[in-house]
C-alpha positions in Angstrom: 82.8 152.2 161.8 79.0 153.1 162.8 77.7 152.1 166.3 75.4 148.7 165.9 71.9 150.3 166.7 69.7 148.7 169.2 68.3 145.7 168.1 64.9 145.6 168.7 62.6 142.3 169.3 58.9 141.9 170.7 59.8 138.7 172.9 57.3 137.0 171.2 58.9 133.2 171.7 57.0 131.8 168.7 56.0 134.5 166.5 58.4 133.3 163.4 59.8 137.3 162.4 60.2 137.5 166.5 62.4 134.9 166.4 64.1 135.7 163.3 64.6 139.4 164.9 66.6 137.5 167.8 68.5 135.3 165.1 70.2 138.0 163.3 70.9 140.0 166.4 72.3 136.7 167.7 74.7 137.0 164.9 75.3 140.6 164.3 76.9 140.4 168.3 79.3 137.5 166.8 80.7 140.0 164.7 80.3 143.0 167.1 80.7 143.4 170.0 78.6 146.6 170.6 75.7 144.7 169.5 72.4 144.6 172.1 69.4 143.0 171.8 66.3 145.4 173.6 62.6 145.2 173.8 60.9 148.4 172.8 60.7 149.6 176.5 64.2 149.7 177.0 65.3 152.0 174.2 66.4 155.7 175.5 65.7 158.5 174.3 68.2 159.5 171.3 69.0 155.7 170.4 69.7 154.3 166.7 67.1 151.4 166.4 66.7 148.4 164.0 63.4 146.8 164.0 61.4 143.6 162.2 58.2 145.1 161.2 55.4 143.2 160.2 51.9 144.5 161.4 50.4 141.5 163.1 53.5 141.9 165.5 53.4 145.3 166.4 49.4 145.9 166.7 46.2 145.0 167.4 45.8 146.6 164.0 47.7 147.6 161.0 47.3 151.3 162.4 48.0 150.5 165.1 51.2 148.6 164.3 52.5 151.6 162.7 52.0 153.8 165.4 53.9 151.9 167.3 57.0 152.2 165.0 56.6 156.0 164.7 56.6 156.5 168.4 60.1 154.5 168.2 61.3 157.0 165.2 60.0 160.2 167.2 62.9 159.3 169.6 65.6 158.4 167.4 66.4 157.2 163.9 65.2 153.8 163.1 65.7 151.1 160.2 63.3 148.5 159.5 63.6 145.0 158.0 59.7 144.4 156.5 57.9 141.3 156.8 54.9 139.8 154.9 54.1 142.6 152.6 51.0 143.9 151.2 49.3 141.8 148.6 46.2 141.2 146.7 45.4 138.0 148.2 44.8 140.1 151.9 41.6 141.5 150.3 40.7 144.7 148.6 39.8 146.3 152.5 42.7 145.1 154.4 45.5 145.5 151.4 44.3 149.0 151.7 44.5 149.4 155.9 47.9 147.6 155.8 49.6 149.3 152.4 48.9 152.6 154.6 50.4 150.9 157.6 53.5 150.2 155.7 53.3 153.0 153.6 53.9 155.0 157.3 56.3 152.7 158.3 58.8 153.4 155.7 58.6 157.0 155.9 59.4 156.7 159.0 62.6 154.5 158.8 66.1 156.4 157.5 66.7 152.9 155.8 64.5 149.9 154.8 65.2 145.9 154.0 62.9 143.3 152.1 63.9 139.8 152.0 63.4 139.5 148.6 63.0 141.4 145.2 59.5 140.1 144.9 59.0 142.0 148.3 60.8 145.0 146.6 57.9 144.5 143.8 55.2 144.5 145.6 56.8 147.7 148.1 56.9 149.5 145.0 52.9 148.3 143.5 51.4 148.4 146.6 52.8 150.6 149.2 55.0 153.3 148.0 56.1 153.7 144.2 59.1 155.8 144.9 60.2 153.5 147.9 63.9 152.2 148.1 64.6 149.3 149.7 67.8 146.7 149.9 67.1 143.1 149.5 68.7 141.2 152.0 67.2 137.0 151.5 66.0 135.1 154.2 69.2 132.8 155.5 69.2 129.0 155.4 71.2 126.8 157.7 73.4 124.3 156.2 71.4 120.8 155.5 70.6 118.0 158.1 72.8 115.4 156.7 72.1 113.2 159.7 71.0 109.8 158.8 67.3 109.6 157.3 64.7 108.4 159.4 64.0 104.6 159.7 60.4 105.5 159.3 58.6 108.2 158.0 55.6 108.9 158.2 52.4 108.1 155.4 51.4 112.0 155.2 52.0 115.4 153.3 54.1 117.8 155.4 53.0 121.9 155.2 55.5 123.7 157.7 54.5 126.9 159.5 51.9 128.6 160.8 48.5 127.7 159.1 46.4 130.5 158.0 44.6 131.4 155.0 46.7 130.9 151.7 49.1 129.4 153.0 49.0 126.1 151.3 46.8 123.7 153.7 43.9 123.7 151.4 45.9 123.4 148.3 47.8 120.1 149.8 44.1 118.8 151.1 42.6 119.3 147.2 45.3 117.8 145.8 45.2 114.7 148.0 41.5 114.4 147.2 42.3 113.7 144.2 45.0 110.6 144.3 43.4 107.1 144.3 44.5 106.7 147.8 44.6 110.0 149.3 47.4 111.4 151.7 47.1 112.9 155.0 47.7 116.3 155.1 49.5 117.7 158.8 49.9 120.7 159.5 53.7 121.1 161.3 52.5 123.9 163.1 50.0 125.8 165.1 47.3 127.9 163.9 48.3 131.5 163.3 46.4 133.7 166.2 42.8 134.3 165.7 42.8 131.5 163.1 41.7 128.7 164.9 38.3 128.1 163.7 39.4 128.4 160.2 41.6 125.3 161.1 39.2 124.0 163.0 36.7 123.9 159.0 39.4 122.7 156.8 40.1 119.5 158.9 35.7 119.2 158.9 35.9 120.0 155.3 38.9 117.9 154.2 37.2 115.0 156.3 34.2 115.2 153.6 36.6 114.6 150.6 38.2 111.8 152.6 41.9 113.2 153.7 42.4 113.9 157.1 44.1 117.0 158.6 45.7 117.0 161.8 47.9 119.8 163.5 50.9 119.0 165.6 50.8 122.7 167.4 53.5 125.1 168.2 57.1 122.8 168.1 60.3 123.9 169.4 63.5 124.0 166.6 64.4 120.2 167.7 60.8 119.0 167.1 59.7 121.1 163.7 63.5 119.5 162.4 62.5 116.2 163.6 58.7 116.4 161.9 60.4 118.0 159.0 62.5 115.3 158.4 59.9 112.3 159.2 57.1 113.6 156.6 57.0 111.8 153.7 55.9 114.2 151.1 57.4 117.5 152.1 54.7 120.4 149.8 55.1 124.6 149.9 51.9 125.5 147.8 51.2 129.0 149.5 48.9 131.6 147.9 50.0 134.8 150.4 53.9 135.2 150.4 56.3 137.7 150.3 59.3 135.8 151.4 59.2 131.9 153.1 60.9 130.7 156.5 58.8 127.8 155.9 61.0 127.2 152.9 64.6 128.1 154.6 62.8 125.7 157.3 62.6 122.4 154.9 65.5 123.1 153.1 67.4 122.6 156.4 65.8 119.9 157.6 67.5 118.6 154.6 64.0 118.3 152.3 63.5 119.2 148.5 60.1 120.3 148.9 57.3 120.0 146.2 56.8 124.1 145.6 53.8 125.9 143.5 55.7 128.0 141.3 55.2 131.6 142.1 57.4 134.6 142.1 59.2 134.5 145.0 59.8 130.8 144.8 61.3 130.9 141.4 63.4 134.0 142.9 64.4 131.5 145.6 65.1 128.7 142.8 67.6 131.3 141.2 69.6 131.5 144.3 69.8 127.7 145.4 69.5 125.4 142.4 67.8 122.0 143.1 66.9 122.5 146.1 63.0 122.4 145.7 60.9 120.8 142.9 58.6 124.0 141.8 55.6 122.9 139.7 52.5 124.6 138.3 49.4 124.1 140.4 47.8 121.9 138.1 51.0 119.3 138.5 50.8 119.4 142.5 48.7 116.1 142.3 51.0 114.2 140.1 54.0 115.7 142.0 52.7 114.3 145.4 51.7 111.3 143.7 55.6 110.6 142.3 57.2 112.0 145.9 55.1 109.2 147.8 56.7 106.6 145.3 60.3 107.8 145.0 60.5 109.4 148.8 64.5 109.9 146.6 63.3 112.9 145.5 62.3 115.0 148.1 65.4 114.9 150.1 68.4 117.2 149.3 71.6 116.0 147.2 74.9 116.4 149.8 76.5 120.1 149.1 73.9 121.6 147.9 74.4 125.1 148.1 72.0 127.4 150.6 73.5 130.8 151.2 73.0 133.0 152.3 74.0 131.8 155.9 72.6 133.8 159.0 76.1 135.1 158.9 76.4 136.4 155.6 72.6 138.4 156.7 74.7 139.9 159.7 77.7 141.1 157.8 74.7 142.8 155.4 73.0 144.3 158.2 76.2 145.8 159.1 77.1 147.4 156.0 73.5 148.9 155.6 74.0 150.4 158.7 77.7 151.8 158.0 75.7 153.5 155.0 72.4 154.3 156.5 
């Protein structure tokens, strides 16, 4: 049986693939007892490392970011579980700068993980044709099957971090267009150095009469409880490669409204029913139907949501037994 390798985290307290780094360490020590979580200053020379890369984390830069990781793998073999991948939608200039940082990071890594096979895809289009990767999906907690709120409040839900694409405008557009428009709030902070682009989609949103509001960072008690009290739960993100946002809904015990892309129909695939994915064109008329029949954006008891945090420990494990 191979030795655990160091688990590596940033101790970044709200960066989401921070704290997801800390979750499956969490668990991988349940199973193992060699397991040890380590920021990047306590590895020794010689270790086995297992890192979650994505290049906002790890840099002021996307070169940067990488240079980080091969100072790591200069020392000692590392694997890597990749976040946000390199897409279209970052723009011709920085798809190039971060497909090179990523490009560098796999060749760097003895073994790689993407958290989806749309992640695999776009590995293979945009960073390296020949790279191999296993697919390990973001986990999902088992459903909040508390009692539903006694209230809920009159407003469109979009969970996560707000930048750019990932589905704030598209919930504010569609809004604009009912006959008595929702409120859109972002459950979430801005991501860093995107706070004045918040700050001009609540001025702009104001103009087509839907109000935006942000509720800021919230801890895992208060993002469950402002999950749950939303009343039209909505994933419409341009930029993704896989979707905590999603895992984040679905247990808080929500069927989101979801713009069909390929990841979320990847996602549909393994957990049946539980989100309502509709073209972009239907978002309005989705909205529109949730806010009437609140019924259907909630999960049915038992729905099925593996793969558990657990089952992504046991995974980890048996990558690294071959790796």
């Amino acid at each position: 049986m191979t030795a655990v390798p160091l688990l590596v985290h940033r101790g970044d307290e709200q960066h989401g693939v921070d704290r997801y780094a800390r979750e499956v360490a969490a668990a991988v020590a349940r199973a193992r007892d060699d397991a040890r979580l380590v920021l990047p200053a306590d590895v020794p020379d010689g270790a086995a490392v297992h890192v979650h890369f994505t290049d906002r984390l790890w840099g002021s830069s996307p070169g940067d970011a990488a240079e980080a990781i091969e100072r790591i793998a200069a020392r000692g073999p590392v694997t890597v579980t990749l976040h946000d991948l390199p897409q279209p939608s970052d723009g011709e200039a920085s798809l190039a700068r971060r497909s090179d940082a990523y490009r560098r990071v796999v060749r760097a890594a003895s073994a790689v993980v993407c958290n989806s096979r749309h992640e695999l895809a776009l590995l293979r289009t945009h960073v390296d044709a020949e790279a191999d990767a296993t697919v390990v999906p973001l986990p999902c907690e088992q459903p909040d099957e508390a009692p539903r709120p006694a209230t809920v409040r009159r407003e469109i839900g979009v969970l996560g971090f707000f930048y750019p694409g990932k589905g704030h405008r598209e919930a504010v557009v569609a809004s604009a267009t009912l006959a008595d428009p929702l409120p859109v709030t972002a459950i979430g902070r801005a991501a860093p150095g995107h706070e004045r682009e918040l700050a001009a989609l609540v001025a702009e949103a104001a103009e087509q009469g839907v109000a935006v509001t942000s509720t800021g960072f919230l801890d895992d008690d208060a993002l469950r409880a402002a999950a749950r009290s939303a009343l039209v739960p909505v994933v419409a993100h341009r930029h993704v490669s896989a979707s905590g946002s999603l895992t984040a809904w679905t247990a808080a015990g929500r069927r989101p409204i979801v713009v069909r892309n390929a990841y979320f129909d990847e996602m549909a695939a393994l957990r049946p029913g539980t989100m309502w994915i509709v073209e972009e064109s239907g978002l309005a008329g989705a909205i529109e139907l949730a806010a009437r029949v609140p019924e259907t954006t909630w999960l049915q008891p038992g729905s099925g949501v593996s793969p558990t945090i657990d089952d992504v420990a046991e995974a980890m494990l048996a990558l690294w037994d071959r790796a």
